[in-house]
ZAFIVEX-226328 format. One record per residue: residue in three letters; x, y, z of N, C-alpha, C, O, CB in turn. Coordinates in steps of 0.02 Angstrom, whole numbers, plus 50000, padded with zeros to 5 digits. Glycine has a CB too. Layout:
<lumdrens>
ALAXYZXYZXYZXYZXYZ...
</lumdrens>
This chain:
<lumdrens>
UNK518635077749280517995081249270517505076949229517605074849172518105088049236UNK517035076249264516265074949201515925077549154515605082849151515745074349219UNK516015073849122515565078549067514935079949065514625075549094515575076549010UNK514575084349043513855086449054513455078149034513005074949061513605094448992UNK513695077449000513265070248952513345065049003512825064149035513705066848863UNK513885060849023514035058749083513735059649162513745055549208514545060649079UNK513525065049162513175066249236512435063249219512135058549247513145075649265UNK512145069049142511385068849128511335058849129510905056549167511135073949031UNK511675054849097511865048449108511755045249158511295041149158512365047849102UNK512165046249213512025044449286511315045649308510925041649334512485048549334UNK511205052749290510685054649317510135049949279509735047249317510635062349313UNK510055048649211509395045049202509495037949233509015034649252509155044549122UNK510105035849237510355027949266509875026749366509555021949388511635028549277UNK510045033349397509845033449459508895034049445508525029849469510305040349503UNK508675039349409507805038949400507585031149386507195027349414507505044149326UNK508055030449325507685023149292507775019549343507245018149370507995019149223UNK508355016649375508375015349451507795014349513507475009249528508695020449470UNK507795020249538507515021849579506465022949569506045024049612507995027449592UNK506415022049512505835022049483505765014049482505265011749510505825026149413UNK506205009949454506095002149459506025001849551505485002949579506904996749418UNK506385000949572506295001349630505775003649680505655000949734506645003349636UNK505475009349650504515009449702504205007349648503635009549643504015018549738UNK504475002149585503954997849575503744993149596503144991849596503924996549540UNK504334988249624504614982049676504224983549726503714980149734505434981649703UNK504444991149786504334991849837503404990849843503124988549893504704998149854UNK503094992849791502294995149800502054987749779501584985349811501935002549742UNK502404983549717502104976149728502314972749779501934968049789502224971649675UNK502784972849820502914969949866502284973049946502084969849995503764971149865UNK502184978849927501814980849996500874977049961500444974649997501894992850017UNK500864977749904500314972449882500124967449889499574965249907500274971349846UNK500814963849865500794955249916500634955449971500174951849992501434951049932UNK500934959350006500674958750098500084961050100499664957450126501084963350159UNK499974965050084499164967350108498774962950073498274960950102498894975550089UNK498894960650010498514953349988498434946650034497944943050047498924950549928UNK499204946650056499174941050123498924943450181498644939150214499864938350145UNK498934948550205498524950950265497834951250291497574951450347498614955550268UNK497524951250191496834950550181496704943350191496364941550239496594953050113UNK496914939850157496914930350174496864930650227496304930650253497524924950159UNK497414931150263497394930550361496774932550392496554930150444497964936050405UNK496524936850360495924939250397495394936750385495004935050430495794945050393UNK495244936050313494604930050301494834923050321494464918150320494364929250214UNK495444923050339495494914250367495204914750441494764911550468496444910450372UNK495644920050462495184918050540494404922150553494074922350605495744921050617UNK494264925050494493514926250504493054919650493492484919350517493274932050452UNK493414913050448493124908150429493234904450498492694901950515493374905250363UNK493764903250547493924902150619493364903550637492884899750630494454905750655UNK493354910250668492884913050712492244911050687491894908750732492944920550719UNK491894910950619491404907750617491014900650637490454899250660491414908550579UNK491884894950608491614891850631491594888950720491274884950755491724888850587UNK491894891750724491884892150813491144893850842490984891350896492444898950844UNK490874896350822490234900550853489774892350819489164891750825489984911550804
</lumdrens>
């Protein structure tokens, strides 16, 4: 059996966890949409100078 203290334990181990983790996940979806933005002013600088 677990003890009450032991679970509440786990349990802040999995938040603190899982809270680091959509911190990763949301800078990581930042980078990309940071790089996605580049890509797009690169080939808007393309397409410009093409014309």
């Amino acid at each position: 059996m677990c003890s009450s203290f032991e679970l509440g334990e786990l349990f802040l181990f999995w938040v603190l966890g899982s809270r680091e983790l959509s911190y990763q996940l949301s800078a990581i979806s930042f980078q990309l949409s940071a790089i996605s933005f580049q890509l797009s002013a690169i080939s808007f600088q393309l397409s410009a100078i093409s014309y």
